[in-house]
FIKETOR-140077 format. One record per residue: x, y, z of N, C-alpha, C, O, CB in turn. Coordinates in Angstrom, 2 decimals, decimal comma, m for minus. Glycine has a CB too. Layout:
BEGIN
lofi n_c1->X | n_c2->Y | n_c3->Z | ca_c1->X | ca_c2->Y | ca_c3->Z | c_c1->X | c_c2->Y | c_c3->Z | o_c1->X | o_c2->Y | o_c3->Z | cb_c1->X | cb_c2->Y | cb_c3->Z
...
% end
This chain:
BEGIN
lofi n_c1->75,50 | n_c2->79,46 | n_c3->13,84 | ca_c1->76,51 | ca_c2->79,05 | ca_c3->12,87 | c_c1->76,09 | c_c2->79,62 | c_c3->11,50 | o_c1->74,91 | o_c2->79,75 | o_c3->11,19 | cb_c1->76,65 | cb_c2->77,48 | cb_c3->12,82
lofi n_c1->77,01 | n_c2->79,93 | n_c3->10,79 | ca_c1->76,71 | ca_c2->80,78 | ca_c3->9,77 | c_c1->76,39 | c_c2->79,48 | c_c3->8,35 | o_c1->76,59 | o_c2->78,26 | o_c3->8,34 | cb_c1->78,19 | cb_c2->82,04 | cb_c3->9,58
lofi n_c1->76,07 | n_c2->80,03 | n_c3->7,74 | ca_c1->76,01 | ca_c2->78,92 | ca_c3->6,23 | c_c1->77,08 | c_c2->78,44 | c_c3->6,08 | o_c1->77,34 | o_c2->77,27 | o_c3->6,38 | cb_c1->75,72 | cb_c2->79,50 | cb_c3->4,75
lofi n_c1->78,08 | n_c2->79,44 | n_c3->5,49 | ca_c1->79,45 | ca_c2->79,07 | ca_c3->5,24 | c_c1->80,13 | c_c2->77,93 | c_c3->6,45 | o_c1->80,72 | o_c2->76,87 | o_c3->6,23 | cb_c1->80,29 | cb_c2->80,56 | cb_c3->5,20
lofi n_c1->79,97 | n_c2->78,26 | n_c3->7,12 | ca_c1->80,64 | ca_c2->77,19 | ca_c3->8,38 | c_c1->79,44 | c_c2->76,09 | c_c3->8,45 | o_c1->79,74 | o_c2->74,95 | o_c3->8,80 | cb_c1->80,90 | cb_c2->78,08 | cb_c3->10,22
lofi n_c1->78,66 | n_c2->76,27 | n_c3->8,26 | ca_c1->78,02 | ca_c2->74,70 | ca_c3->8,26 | c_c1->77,74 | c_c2->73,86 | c_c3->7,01 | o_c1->77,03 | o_c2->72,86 | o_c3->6,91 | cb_c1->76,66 | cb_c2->74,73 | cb_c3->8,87
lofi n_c1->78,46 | n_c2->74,48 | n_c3->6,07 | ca_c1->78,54 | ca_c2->73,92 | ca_c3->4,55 | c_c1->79,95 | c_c2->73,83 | c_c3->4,88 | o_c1->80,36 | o_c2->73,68 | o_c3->3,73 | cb_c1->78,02 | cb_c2->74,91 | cb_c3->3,04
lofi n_c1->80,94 | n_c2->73,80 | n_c3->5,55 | ca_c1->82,12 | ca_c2->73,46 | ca_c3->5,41 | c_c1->82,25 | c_c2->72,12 | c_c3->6,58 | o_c1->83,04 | o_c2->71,17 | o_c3->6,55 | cb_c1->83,06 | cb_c2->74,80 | cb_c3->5,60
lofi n_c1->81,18 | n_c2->72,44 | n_c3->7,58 | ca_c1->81,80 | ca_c2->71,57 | ca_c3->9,02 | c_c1->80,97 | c_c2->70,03 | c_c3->8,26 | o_c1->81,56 | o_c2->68,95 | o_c3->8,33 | cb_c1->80,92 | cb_c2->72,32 | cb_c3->11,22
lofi n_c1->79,61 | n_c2->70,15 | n_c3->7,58 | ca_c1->78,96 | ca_c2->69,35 | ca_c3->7,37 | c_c1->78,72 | c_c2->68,37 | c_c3->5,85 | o_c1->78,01 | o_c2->67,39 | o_c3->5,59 | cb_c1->78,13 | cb_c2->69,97 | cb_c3->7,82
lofi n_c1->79,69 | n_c2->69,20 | n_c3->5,06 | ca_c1->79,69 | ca_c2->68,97 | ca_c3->3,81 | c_c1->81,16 | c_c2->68,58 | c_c3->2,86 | o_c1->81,64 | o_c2->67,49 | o_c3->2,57 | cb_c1->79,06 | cb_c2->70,13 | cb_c3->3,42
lofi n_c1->81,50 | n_c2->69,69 | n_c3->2,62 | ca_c1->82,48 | ca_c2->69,92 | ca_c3->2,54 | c_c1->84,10 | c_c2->68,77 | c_c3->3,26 | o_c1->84,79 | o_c2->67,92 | o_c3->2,69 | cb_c1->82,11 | cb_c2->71,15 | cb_c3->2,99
lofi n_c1->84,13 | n_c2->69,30 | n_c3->4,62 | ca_c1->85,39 | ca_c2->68,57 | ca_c3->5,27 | c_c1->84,71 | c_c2->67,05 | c_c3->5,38 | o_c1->85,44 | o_c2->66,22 | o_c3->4,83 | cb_c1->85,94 | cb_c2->69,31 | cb_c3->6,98
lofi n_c1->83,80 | n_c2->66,63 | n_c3->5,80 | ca_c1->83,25 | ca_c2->64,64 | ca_c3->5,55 | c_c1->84,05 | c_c2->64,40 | c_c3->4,29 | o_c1->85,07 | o_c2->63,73 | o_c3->4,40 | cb_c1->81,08 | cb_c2->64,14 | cb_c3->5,10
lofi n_c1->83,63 | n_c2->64,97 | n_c3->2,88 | ca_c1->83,98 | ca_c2->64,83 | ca_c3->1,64 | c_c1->85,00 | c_c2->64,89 | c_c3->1,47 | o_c1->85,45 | o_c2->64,05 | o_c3->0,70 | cb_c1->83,56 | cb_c2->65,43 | cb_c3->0,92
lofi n_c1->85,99 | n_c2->65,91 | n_c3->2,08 | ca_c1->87,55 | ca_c2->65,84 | ca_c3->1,99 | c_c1->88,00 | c_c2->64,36 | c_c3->2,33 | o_c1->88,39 | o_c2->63,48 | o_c3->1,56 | cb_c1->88,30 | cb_c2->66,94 | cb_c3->3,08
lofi n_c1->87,83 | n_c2->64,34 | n_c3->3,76 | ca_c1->88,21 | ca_c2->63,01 | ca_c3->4,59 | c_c1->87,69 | c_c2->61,86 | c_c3->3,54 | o_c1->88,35 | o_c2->61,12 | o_c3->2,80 | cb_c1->87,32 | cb_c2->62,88 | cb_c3->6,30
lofi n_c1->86,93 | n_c2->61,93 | n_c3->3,64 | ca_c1->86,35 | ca_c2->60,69 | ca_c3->2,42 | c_c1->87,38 | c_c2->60,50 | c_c3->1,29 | o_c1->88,17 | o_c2->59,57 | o_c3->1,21 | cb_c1->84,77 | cb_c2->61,21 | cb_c3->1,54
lofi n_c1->87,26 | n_c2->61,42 | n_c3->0,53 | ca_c1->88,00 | ca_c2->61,53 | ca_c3->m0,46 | c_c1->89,45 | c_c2->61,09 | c_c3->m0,21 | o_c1->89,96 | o_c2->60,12 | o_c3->m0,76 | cb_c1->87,87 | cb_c2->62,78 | cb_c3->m0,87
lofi n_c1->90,15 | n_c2->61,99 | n_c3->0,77 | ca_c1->91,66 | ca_c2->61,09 | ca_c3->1,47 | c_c1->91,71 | c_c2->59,82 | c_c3->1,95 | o_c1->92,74 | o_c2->59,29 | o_c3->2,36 | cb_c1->92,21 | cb_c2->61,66 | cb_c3->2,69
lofi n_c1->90,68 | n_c2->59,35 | n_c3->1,92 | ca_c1->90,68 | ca_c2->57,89 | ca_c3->2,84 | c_c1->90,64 | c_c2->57,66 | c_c3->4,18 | o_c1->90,61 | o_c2->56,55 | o_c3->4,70 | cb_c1->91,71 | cb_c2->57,21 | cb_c3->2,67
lofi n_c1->90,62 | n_c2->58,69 | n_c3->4,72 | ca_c1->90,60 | ca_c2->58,69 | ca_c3->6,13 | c_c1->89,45 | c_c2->58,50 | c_c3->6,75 | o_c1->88,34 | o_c2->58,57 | o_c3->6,22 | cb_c1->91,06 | cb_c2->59,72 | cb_c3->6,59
lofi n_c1->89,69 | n_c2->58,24 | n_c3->8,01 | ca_c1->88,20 | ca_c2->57,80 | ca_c3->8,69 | c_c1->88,74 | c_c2->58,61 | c_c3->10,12 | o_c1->88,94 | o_c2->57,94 | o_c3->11,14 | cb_c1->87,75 | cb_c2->55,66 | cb_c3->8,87
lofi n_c1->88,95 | n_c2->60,04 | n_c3->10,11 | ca_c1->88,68 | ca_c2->61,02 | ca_c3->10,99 | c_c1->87,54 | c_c2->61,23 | c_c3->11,42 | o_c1->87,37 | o_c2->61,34 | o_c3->12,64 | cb_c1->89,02 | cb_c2->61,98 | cb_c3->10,64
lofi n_c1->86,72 | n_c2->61,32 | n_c3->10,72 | ca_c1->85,11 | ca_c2->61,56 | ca_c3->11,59 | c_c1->84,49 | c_c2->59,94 | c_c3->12,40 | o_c1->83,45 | o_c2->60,00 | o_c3->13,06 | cb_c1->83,60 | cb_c2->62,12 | cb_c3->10,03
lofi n_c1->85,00 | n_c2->59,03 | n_c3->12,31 | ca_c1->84,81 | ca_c2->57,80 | ca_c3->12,62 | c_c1->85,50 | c_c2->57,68 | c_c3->13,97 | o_c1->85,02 | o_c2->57,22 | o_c3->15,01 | cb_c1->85,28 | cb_c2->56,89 | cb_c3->11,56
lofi n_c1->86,95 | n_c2->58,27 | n_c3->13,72 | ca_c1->87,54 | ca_c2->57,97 | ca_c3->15,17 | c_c1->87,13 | c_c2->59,16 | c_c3->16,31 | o_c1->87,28 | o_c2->59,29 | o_c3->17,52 | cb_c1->89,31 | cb_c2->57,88 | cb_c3->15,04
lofi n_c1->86,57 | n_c2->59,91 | n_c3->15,27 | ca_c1->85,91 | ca_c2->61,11 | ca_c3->16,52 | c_c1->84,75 | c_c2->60,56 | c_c3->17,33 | o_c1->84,66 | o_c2->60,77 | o_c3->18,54 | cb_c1->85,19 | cb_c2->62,62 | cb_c3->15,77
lofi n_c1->84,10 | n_c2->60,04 | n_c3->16,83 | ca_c1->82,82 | ca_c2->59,43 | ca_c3->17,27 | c_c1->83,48 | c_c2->58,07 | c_c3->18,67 | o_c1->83,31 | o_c2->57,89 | o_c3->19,87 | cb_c1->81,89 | cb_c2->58,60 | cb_c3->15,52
lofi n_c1->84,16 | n_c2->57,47 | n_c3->17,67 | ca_c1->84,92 | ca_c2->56,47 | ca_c3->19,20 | c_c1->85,38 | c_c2->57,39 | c_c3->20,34 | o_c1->85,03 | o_c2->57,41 | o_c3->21,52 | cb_c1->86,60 | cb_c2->55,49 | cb_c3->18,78
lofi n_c1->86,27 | n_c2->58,16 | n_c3->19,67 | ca_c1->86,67 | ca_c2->59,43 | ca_c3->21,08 | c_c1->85,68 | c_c2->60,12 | c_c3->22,01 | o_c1->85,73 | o_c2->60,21 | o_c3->23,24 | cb_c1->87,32 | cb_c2->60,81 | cb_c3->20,48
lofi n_c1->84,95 | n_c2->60,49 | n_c3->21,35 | ca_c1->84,01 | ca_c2->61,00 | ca_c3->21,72 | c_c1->82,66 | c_c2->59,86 | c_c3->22,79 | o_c1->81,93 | o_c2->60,30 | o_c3->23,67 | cb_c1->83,64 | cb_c2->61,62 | cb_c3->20,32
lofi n_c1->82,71 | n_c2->58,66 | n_c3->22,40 | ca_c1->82,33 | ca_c2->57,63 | ca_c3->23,53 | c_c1->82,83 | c_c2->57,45 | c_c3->24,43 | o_c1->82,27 | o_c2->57,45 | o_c3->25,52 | cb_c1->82,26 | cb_c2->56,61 | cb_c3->23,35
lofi n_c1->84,75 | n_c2->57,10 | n_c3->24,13 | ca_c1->85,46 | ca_c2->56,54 | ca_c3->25,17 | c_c1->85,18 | c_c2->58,25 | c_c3->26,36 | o_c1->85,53 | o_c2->57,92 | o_c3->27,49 | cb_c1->87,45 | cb_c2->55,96 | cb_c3->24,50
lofi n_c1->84,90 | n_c2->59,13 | n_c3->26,37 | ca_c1->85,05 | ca_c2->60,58 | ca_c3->27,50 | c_c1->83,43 | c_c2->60,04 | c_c3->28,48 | o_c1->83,07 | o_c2->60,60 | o_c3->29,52 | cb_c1->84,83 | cb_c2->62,86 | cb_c3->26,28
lofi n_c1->82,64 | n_c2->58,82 | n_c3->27,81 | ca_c1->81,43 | ca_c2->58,24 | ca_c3->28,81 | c_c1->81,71 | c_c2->57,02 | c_c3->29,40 | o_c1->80,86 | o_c2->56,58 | o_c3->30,18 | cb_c1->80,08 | cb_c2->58,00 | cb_c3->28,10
lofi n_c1->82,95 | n_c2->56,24 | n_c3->29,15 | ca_c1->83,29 | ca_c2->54,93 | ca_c3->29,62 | c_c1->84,39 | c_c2->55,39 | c_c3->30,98 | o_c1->84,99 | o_c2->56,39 | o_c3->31,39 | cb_c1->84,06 | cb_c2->53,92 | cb_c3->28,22
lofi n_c1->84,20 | n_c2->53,87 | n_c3->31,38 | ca_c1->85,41 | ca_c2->54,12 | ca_c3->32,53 | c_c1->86,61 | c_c2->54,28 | c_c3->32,70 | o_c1->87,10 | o_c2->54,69 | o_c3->31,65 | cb_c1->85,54 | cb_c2->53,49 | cb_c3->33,16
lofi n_c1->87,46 | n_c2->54,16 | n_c3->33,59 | ca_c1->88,92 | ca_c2->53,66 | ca_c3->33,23 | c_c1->89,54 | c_c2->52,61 | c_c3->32,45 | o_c1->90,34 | o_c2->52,58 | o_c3->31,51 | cb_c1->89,41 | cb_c2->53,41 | cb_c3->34,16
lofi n_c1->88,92 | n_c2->51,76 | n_c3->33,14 | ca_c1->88,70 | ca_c2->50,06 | ca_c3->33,05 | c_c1->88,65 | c_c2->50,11 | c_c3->31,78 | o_c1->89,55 | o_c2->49,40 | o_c3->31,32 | cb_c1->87,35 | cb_c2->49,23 | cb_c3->33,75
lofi n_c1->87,83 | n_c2->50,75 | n_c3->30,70 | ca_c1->86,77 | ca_c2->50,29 | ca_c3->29,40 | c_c1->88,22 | c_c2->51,14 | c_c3->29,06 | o_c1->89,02 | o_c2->50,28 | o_c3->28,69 | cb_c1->84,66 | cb_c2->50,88 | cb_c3->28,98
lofi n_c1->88,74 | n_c2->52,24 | n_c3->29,04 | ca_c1->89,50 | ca_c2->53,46 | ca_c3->28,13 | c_c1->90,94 | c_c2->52,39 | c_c3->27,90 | o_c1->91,64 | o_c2->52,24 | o_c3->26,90 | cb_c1->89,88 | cb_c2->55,40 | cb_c3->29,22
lofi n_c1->91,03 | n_c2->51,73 | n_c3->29,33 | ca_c1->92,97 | ca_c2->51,13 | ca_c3->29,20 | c_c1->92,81 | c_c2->49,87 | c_c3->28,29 | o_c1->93,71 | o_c2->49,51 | o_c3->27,53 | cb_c1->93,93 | cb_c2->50,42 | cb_c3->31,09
lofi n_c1->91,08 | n_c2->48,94 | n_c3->28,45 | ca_c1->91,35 | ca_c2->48,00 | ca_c3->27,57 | c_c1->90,99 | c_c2->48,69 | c_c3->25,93 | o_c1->91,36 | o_c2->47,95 | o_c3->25,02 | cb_c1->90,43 | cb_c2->46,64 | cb_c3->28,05
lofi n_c1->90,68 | n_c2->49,29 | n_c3->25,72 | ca_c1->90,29 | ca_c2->49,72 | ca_c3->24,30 | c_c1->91,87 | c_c2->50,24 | c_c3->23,76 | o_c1->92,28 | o_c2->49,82 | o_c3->22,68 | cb_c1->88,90 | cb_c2->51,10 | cb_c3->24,29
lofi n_c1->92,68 | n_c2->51,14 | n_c3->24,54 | ca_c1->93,88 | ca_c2->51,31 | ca_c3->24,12 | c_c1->94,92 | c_c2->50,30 | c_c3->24,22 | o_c1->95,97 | o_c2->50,35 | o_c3->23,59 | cb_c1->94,24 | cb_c2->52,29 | cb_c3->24,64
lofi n_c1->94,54 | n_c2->49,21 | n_c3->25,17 | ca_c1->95,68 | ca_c2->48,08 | ca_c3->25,23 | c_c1->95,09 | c_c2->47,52 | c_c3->23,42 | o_c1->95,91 | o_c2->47,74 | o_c3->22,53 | cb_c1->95,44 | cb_c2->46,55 | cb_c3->27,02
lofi n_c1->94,00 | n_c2->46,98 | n_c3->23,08 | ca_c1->93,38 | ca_c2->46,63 | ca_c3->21,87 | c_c1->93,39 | c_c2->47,71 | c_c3->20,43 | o_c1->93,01 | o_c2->47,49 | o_c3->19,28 | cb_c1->91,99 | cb_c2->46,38 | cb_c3->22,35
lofi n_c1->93,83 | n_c2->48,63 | n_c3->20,92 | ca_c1->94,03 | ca_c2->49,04 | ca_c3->19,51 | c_c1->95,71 | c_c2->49,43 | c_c3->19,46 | o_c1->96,18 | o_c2->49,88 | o_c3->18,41 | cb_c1->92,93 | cb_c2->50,44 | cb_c3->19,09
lofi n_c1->96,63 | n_c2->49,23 | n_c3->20,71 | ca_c1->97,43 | ca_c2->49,38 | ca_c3->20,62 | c_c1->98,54 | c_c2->48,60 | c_c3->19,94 | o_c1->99,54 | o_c2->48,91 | o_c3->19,30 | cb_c1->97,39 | cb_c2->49,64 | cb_c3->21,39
lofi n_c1->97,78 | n_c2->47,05 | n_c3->20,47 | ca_c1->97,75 | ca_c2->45,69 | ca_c3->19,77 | c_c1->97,72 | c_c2->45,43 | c_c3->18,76 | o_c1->98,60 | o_c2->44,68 | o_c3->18,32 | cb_c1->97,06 | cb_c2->45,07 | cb_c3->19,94
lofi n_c1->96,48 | n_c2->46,01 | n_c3->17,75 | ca_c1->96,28 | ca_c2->45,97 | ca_c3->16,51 | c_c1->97,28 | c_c2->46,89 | c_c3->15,98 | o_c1->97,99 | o_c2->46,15 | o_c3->15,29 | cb_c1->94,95 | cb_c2->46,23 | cb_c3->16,18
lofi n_c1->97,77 | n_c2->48,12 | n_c3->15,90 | ca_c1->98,81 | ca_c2->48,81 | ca_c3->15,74 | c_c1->99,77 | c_c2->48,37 | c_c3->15,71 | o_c1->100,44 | o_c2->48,66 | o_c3->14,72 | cb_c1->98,93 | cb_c2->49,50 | cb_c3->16,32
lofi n_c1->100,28 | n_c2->47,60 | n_c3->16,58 | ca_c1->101,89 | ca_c2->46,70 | ca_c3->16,53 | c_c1->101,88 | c_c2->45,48 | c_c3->15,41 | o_c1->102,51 | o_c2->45,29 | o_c3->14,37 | cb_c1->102,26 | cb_c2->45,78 | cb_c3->18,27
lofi n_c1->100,84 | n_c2->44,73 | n_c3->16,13 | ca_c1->100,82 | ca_c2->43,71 | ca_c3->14,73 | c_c1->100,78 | c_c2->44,51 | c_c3->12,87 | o_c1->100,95 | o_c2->43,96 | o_c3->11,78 | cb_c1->99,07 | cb_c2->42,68 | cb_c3->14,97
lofi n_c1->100,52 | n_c2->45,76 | n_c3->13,17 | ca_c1->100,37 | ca_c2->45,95 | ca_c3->11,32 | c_c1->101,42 | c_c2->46,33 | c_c3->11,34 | o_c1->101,89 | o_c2->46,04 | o_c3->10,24 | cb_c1->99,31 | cb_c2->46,99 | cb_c3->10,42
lofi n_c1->102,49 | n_c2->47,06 | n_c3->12,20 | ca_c1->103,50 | ca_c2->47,29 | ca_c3->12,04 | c_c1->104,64 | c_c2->46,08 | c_c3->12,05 | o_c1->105,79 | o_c2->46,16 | o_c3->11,62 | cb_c1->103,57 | cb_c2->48,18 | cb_c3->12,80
lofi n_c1->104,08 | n_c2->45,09 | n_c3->12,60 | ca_c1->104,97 | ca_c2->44,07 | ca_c3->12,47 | c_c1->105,01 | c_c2->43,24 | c_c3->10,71 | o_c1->105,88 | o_c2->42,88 | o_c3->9,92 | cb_c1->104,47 | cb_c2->43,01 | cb_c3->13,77
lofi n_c1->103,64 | n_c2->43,27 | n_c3->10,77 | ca_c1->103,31 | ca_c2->42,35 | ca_c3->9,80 | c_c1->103,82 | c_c2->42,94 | c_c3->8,02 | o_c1->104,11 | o_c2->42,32 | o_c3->7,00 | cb_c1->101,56 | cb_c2->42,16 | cb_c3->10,05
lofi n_c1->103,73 | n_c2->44,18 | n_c3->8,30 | ca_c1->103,81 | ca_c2->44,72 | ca_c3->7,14 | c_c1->104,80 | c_c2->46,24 | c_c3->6,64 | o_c1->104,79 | o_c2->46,91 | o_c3->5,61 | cb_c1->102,46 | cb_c2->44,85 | cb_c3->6,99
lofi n_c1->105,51 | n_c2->46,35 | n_c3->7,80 | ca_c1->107,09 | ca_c2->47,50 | ca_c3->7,93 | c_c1->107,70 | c_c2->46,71 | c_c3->8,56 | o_c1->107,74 | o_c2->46,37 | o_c3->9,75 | cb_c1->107,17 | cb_c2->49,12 | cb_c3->8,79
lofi n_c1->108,45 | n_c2->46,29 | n_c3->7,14 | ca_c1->110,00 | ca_c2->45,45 | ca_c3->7,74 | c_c1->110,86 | c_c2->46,39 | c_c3->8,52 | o_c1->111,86 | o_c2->45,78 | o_c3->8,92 | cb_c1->111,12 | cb_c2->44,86 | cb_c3->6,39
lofi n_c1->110,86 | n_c2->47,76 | n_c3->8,92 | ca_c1->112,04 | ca_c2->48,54 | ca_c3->9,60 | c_c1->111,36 | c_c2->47,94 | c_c3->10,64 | o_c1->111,93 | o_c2->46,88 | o_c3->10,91 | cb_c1->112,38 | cb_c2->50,28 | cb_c3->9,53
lofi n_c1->110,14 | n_c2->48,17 | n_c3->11,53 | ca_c1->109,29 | ca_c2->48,06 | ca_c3->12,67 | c_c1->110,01 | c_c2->46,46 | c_c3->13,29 | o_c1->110,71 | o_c2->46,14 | o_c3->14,25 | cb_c1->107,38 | cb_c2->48,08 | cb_c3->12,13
lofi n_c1->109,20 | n_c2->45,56 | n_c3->11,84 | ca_c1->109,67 | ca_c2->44,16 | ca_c3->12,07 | c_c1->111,22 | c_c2->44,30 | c_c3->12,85 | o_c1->111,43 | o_c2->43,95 | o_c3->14,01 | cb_c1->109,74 | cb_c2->43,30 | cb_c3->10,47
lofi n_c1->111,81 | n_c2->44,65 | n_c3->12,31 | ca_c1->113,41 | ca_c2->44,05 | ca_c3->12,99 | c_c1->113,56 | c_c2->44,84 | c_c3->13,96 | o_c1->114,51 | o_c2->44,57 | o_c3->14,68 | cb_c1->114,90 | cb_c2->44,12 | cb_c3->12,05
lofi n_c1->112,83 | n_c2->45,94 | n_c3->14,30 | ca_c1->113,31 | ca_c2->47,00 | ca_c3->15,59 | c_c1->112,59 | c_c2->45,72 | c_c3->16,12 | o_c1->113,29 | o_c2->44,71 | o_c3->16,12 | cb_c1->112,68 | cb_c2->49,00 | cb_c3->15,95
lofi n_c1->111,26 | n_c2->45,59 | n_c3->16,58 | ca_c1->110,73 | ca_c2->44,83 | ca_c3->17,25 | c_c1->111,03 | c_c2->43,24 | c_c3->17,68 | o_c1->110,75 | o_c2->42,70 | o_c3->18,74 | cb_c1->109,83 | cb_c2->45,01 | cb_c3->16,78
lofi n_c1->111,65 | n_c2->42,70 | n_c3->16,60 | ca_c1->112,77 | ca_c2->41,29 | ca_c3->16,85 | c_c1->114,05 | c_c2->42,03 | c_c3->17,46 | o_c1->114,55 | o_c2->41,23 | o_c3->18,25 | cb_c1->113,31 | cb_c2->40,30 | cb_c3->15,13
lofi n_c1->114,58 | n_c2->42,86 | n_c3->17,43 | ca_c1->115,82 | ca_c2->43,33 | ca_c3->17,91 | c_c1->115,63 | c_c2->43,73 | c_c3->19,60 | o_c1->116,55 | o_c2->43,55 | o_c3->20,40 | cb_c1->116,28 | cb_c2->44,67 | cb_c3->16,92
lofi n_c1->114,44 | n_c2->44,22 | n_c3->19,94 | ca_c1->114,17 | ca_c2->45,28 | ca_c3->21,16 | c_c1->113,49 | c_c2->43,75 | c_c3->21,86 | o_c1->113,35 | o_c2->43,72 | o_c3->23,08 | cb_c1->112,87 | cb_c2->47,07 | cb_c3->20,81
lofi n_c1->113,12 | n_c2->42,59 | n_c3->21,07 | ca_c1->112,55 | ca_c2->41,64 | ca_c3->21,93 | c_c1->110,38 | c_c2->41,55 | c_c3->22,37 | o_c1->109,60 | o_c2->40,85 | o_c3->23,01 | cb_c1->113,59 | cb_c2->42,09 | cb_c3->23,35
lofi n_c1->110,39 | n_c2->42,61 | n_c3->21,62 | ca_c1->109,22 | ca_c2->42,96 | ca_c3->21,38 | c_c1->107,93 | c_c2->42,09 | c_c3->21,03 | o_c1->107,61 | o_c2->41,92 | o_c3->19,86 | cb_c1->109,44 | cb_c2->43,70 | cb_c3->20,57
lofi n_c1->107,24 | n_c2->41,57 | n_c3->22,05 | ca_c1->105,97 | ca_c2->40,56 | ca_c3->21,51 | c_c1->104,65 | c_c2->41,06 | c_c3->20,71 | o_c1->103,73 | o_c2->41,58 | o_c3->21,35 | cb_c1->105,35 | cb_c2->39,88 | cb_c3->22,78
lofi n_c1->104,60 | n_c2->40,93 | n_c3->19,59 | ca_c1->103,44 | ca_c2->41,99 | ca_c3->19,35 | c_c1->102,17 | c_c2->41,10 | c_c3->19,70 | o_c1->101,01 | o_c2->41,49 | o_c3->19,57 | cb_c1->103,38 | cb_c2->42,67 | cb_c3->17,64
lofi n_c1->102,46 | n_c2->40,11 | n_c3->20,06 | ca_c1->101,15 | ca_c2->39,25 | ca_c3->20,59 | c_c1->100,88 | c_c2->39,40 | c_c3->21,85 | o_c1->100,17 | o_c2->38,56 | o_c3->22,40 | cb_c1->101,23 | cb_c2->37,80 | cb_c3->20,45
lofi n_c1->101,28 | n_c2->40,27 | n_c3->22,42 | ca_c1->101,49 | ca_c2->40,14 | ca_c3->24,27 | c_c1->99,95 | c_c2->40,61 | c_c3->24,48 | o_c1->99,33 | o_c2->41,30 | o_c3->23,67 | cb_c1->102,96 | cb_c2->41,51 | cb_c3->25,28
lofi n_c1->99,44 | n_c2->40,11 | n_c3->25,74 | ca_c1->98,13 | ca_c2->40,51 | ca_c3->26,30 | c_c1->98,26 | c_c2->42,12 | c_c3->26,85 | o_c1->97,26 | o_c2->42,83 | o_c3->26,74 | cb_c1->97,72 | cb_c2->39,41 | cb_c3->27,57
lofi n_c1->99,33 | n_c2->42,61 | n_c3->27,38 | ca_c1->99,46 | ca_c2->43,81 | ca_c3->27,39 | c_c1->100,90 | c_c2->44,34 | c_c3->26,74 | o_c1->102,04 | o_c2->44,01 | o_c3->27,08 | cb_c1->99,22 | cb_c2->44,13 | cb_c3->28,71
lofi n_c1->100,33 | n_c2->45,64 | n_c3->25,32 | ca_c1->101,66 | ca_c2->45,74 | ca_c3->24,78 | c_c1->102,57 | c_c2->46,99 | c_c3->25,42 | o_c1->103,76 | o_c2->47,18 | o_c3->25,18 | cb_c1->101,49 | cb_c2->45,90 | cb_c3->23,20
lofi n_c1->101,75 | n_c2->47,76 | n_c3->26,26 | ca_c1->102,40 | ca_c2->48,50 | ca_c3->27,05 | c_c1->104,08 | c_c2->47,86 | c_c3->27,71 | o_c1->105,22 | o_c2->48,27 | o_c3->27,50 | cb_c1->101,28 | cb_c2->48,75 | cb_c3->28,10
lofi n_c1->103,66 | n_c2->46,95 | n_c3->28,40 | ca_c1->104,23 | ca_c2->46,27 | ca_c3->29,35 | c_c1->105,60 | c_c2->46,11 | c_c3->28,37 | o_c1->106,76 | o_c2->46,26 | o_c3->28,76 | cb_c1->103,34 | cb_c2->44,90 | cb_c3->29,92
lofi n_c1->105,25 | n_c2->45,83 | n_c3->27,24 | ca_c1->105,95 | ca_c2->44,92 | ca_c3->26,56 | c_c1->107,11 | c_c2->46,21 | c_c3->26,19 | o_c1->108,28 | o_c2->46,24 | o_c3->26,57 | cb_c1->105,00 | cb_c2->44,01 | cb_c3->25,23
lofi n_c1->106,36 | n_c2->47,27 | n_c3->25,29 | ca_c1->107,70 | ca_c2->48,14 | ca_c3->24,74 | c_c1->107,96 | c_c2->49,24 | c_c3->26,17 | o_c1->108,37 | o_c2->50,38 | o_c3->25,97 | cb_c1->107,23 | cb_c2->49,24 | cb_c3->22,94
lofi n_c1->107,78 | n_c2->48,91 | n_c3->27,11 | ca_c1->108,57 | ca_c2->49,30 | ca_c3->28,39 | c_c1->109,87 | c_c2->48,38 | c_c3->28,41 | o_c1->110,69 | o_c2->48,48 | o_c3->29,32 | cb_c1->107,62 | cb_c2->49,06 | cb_c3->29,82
% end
């Protein structure tokens, strides 16, 4: 790897992300676990963050809110798959 590319992969882009607020290098690291877990471990981690996802959309985008009261939508459901099927 050359300088330039490892002053950009290691320096540089963290600091961007940082700077944007994002936590891209954070969810890489989860991604990058869930490719050593099982099935089992991958469907509950996405049923659980899929979960958390609905509730912020419920809680805090009134468009979401009323699609989701309109479509019948539980954002509390134990599985939310199930649910926006």
């Amino acid at each position: 790897m050359r300088l330039d590319e490892a002053c950009v992969r290691w320096m540089t882009y963290p600091l961007h992300e940082f700077a944007r607020g994002r936590q891209t290098l954070r969810e890489l690291q989860i991604l990058r676990g869930l490719a050593r877990q099982s099935a089992e471990d991958v469907a509950r981690d996405a049923n659980r963050r899929l979960t958390h996802l609905l509730r912020f959309a419920a809680e805090r985008l009134p468009f979401y809110a009323a699609r989701f009261t309109q479509a019948g939508v539980r954002v509390d459901a134990t599985n939310p798959i199930v649910e926006l099927l």
